[in-house]
Structures are given as C-alpha cells and as structure tokens.
C-alpha positions, 0 to 999 in steps of 0.5 A: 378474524382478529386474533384476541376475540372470543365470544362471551354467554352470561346468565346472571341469576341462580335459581335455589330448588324451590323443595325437594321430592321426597322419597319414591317420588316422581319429579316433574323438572323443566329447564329455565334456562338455555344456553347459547350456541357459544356458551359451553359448560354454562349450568342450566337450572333445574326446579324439582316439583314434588306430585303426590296424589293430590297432584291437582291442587299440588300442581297449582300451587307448585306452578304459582311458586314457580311464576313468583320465582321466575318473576322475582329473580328477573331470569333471562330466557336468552344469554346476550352474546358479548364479543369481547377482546383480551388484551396485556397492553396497558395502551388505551386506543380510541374507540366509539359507543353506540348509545341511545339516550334514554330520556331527555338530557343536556349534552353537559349531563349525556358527556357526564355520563361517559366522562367526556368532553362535550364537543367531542361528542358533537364532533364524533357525530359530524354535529355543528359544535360551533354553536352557541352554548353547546353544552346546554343543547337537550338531546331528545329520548330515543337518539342515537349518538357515537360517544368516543371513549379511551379503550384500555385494558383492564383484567386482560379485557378491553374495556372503558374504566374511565366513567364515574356514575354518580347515583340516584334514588331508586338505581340498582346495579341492573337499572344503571347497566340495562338503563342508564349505560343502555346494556354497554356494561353489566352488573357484575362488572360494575360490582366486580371494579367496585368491590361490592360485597354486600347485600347491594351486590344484588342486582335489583339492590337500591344504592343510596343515593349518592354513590360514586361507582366506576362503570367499566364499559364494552369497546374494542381496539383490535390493533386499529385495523381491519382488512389492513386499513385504518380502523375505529371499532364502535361497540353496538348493542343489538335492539329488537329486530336488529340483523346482521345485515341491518346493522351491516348496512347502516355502518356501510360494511358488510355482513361477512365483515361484522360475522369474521370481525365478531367471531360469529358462527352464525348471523343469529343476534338477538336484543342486548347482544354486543358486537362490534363494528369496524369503521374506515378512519383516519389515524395520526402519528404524532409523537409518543410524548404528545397529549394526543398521541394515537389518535384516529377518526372515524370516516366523516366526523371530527375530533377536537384537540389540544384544549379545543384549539384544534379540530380534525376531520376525516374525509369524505374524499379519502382517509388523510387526516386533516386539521385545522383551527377549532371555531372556538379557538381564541387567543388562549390557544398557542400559535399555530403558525408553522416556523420559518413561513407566513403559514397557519395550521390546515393553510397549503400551497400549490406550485406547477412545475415541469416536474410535477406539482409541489405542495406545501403544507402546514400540519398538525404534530400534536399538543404537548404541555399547552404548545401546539407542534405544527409541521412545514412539509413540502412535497412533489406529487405528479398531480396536484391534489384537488379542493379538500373536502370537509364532512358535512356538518349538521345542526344539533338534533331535536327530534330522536329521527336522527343517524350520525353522518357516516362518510361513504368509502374511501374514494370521492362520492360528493352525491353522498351525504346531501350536503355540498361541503365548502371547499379548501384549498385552490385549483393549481396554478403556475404560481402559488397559491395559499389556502384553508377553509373551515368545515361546512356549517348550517350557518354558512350553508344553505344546504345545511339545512336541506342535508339535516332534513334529508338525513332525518327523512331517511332515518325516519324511512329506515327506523319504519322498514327495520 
C-alpha cells in the first residue's frame, strides 16, 4: 500500500430544510443521502416535512416539493470514491489519464484540452504518430485514449495544474467536470484553483463564454514503484458495470494489486469512483538539468523527446528503455551521433570474445538547451543480447472499439499483441556488427493491419462480455 494514499467520499450539494414542523408536531424525516464506507463524519441531509390532519393532501403536496428539490439541486445518491496521494515535493512525475472522448474531436483539440503535445498523446497509445498530418486526425466519440500529463503537487495533493479550459456557451462548473474532463476533476476543484467567489460557483452556473479556467485534474505518482519495479500510474474513472477485476484484467494486473494500491477495504466501485492503476514502465536517469529529466514509459508505448527528434519505447521484451531518432526528426534537430565513433543514436554493435560478448551501444542522455546528450558505452555480457523489439505500432483509430496496446510482463511474449514487430539489431557474430531500426508501422508491415483488426475485434468482444 503506498504510503501517502488516503480514500477521499465527497458529496457536493447541501440540501436548505424545505419548512419547519410547528409545534407538537410529528415529522416525517427521510435521509437523502448515504455515506461511503470510507466517508466518516460526513453529514446526511435531512428534510422535516410537517403532517397535520389534512395529511393527505399535506402529504402530496410535501412529496412534490420534495421531488422538485432533489431534481433541482442534482443530489448524488452515492459519493464517488476518489484515491488520492498527499504530497510536500515540488517535483512533478509523469503520469497517464485514462479519458473517453466525449464527441467527435481533432487530436489538435483532444491535446488541447489537456495541454499536451499531440504526438505524445499518440505515442502513449502505441498509435502510428509518423502519419501525415496527425494533429487534424478525428478521433471518434466513446474512444478511449492514455493522455500523459506532469503530476505535480498541488495543496499537499497530486494533481495535474497544467491544463487551461477555455470555455463555451452554456458550460458550467459540473458540465466541464462530468463532461468535458470525463469525471477526472470535480467542481470545486476548479472553483477552488480559480477563486470563484460568485454566483457562478454554483456548479450548474453558466460561465460566459470565453472564460479561461485552470482545471486541476486526479494523477498519481507514488514514488514511480510498485511492487519495487518501475512504475507509470494511470488515473481511472469507473464506468457503469466497471469491477475491480474487470479493470484489473485490461491493465494485465491483478485485482489484490489495484485493492492495496488504492487502499480499498472492499472491491465495491461504483460508476465515477477514481482509482488508480499501476503499469510496468521503463524509467530513465538522465541528468537533473535536462529537459526530460525523470522520464518513464509505460509497458508498450512510446515517448517523443527533445523537440520531437527523439522517440522512446518500452518493451514488449523487458523494461530497458530504448531511443532512437523520431520519424519526424529532420535537420532542425542536433546530431545524434555519439563523440568519438561513426555511431548514431539507438545504432549498437556486437563482438564475440573469448570472454564474453562485448556490446557497444550509443544511448540517449537527454535534451538540454536545444542539444541532444547521446552516450558511448561499452560493455561485456555473458550472452549477447537477442534483436530488439519494438511495441507494435497501430494506424490511427476511427472506430471508438479501440483498447491502447498494453505490452504483456517483462519477459518475451512475441505471441502477444498480434503484430510481429521489426526487428533491431543483428545475430552475434565474431566480428562486429552495426545496428538500428525503427518501431514497426502499418506502413511497413503488413501485419499492421491484421493486429489493428484483431485489436479492435477483441476490444469489441471485451466491450459486449463487460
């Protein structure tokens, strides 16, 4: 269980005593709200309704200023649950959202709305992000996408600060927290971070369109470990029907691992509860002073670098980050050769010897004031090291059937994923040999397209059985 987790029950609407019984009065009272198993000391809201001896049509009208109340004021009859992690470190980590588009959008506008880079938002999903014109690719309603964001520390509370909202006719503090940001977020916190004092901190309030609000959003850091491995945590809104062990299976952990991760006594989630999800990644160490300093990938998928000249991957094989020159790199990038050797970034040699084999790699160091640091390393290793594998990459979505690539364990599984990725590197031999490659794309491949097919097939499957 990580240290800092705590569970968080909210209930956001205060119900005013619709009248008062009069003396010698007997009151009728009923309780419109419960609380969370989690959520001690939290009020319940009681409603008094006065019964003189005209009680029928008393009763009547009481029951109908009952219904326009509850109607009116929008009351949840079940707090979400929301794990939360405390924090004092100004240090931000990196982290994922898992977020369902709610209408049709260009990935231009989807990045946006989380103030991110369009590609690393394709990259985080092992989505081709060498297409042409990628950022006016639409996205369909109903898909579900990783959205990587800087977890910082905000009110001694993980959080994302760095998203902006600009907003439109007819938005209100609950539409663009239930809505727009899919539950991630919640109207007081965007109240709170905007110091709205006014009558538009009501949550159904309409802002004026226009209104440039920062959006403080749910993401988790958790020291970037669990079960001492390398660790990238997803923030996950539950949907209806959603389980533990549902969730569990589609993010290839277990079900005991999400309960101690998430602090949860019980397996009980109910629809916008938030926990989150702990997946295998690759972690860096580049220096403290570079641009890119922390940074950490997730189990299959990518990350683009250093102005988008640089692209990381991990797995599916293990969890050694691995970089090479972005598709879209181009001569506004800095050299990436390595000094003092013929060798470009992600190229690696291989030499048989009596003791061993001797590999000679050239690896990223990070982006610093527009240079990229490359490495020359040498080492020797009993075996030399197979091929590298690359995630599979798949063709932009247009159908909301869709599940993000998840890389399986730490250990070589080539059945999985329903590509066959390209290949890096070359077979030892007793002189050496100079090697890279690029990740596998549609383009490239003619697997591509069967994986894409396969994928959307068993998301489809999946979707119907949950």
């Amino acid at each position: 269980m990580p240290a800092h987790a705590f569970k968080a029950s909210s209930l956001y609407t205060r119900l005013a005593t619709l009248a008062r019984a009069p003396a010698q009065q007997s009151p009728v009272s009923r309780s419109l709200a419960r609380t969370q198993p989690h959520a001690s000391a939290l009020p319940t809201t009681v409603i008094m309704l006065p019964l003189p001896p005209h009680r029928h049509h008393l009763l009547l009208l009481a029951a109908t200023a009952v219904a326009v109340a509850v109607a009116s004021v929008r009351l949840p009859l079940v707090a979400s649950k929301s794990t939360l992690e405390s924090c004092s470190s100004s240090t931000a980590c990196p982290a994922l959202l898992s977020y369902t588009l709610y209408a049709d959008l260009k990935l231009a506008e989807l990045a946006a709305l989380f103030s991110a880079d369009p590609l690393a938002i394709l990259a985080a999903n092992s989505i081709d992000f060498a297409v042409p014109d990628p950022a006016d690719r639409i996205l369909p309603a109903g898909l579900p996408l990783r959205v990587p964001v800087p977890c910082a520390c905000s009110d001694g509370i993980r959080k994302a600060t760095s998203v902006r909202y600009v907003s439109r006719p007819g938005d209100t503090l609950a539409s663009i927290a239930s809505t727009v940001y899919g539950g991630l977020t919640t109207p007081e916190w965007i109240r709170d971070s905007n110091g709205i004092l006014d009558a538009k901190a009501n949550p159904d309030a309409a802002f004026d369109a226009g209104t440039t609000l920062f959006v403080p959003l749910h993401c988790a850091c958790f020291g970037g470990i669990d079960n001492g491995l390398p660790t990238v945590y997803l923030t996950y809104v539950a949907g209806k029907g959603d389980t533990v062990t549902a969730v569990a299976q589609r993010y290839r952990t277990t079900a005991t691992d999400l309960l101690s991760v998430n602090d949860m006594a019980t397996a009980d989630l109910a629809a916008g509860d938030i926990i989150v999800v702990p997946l295998p990644a690759c972690t860096s160490s580049f220096p403290a002073f570079t641009l890119d300093y922390g940074m950490a990938v997730a189990n299959g998928s990518y990350a683009v670098s250093a102005n988008r000249c640089v692209q990381c991957s991990c797995g599916p094989g293990n969890l050694d980050l691995f970089c090479v020159p972005a598709p879209l790199a181009d001569t506004t990038c800095s050299s990436m050769q390595c000094a003092n050797s013929s060798m470009m970034l992600g190229n690696f040699t291989l030499l048989m010897t009596s003791s061993g084999c001797s590999v000679t790699s050239c690896s990223y160091g990070g982006f610093v004031n527009g240079t990229i640091l490359t490495t020359l390393t040498t080492a020797l290793k009993p075996q030399c090291p197979g091929p590298h594998q690359f995630p599979p990459l798949i063709p932009p979505p247009t159908s909301s059937f869709f599940e993000t690539y998840l890389g399986p364990s730490p250990t070589p599984m080539p059945s999985e994923g329903g590509v066959n990725p390209m290949m890096a590197g070359m077979a030892p031999t007793s002189t050496p040999a100079e090697s890279s490659g690029p990740p596998p794309t549609v383009g490239r491949q003619a697997g591509g397209f069967l994986g894409a097919t396969a994928l959307a097939l068993s998301s489809l499957v999946a979707s119907l059985l949950w």
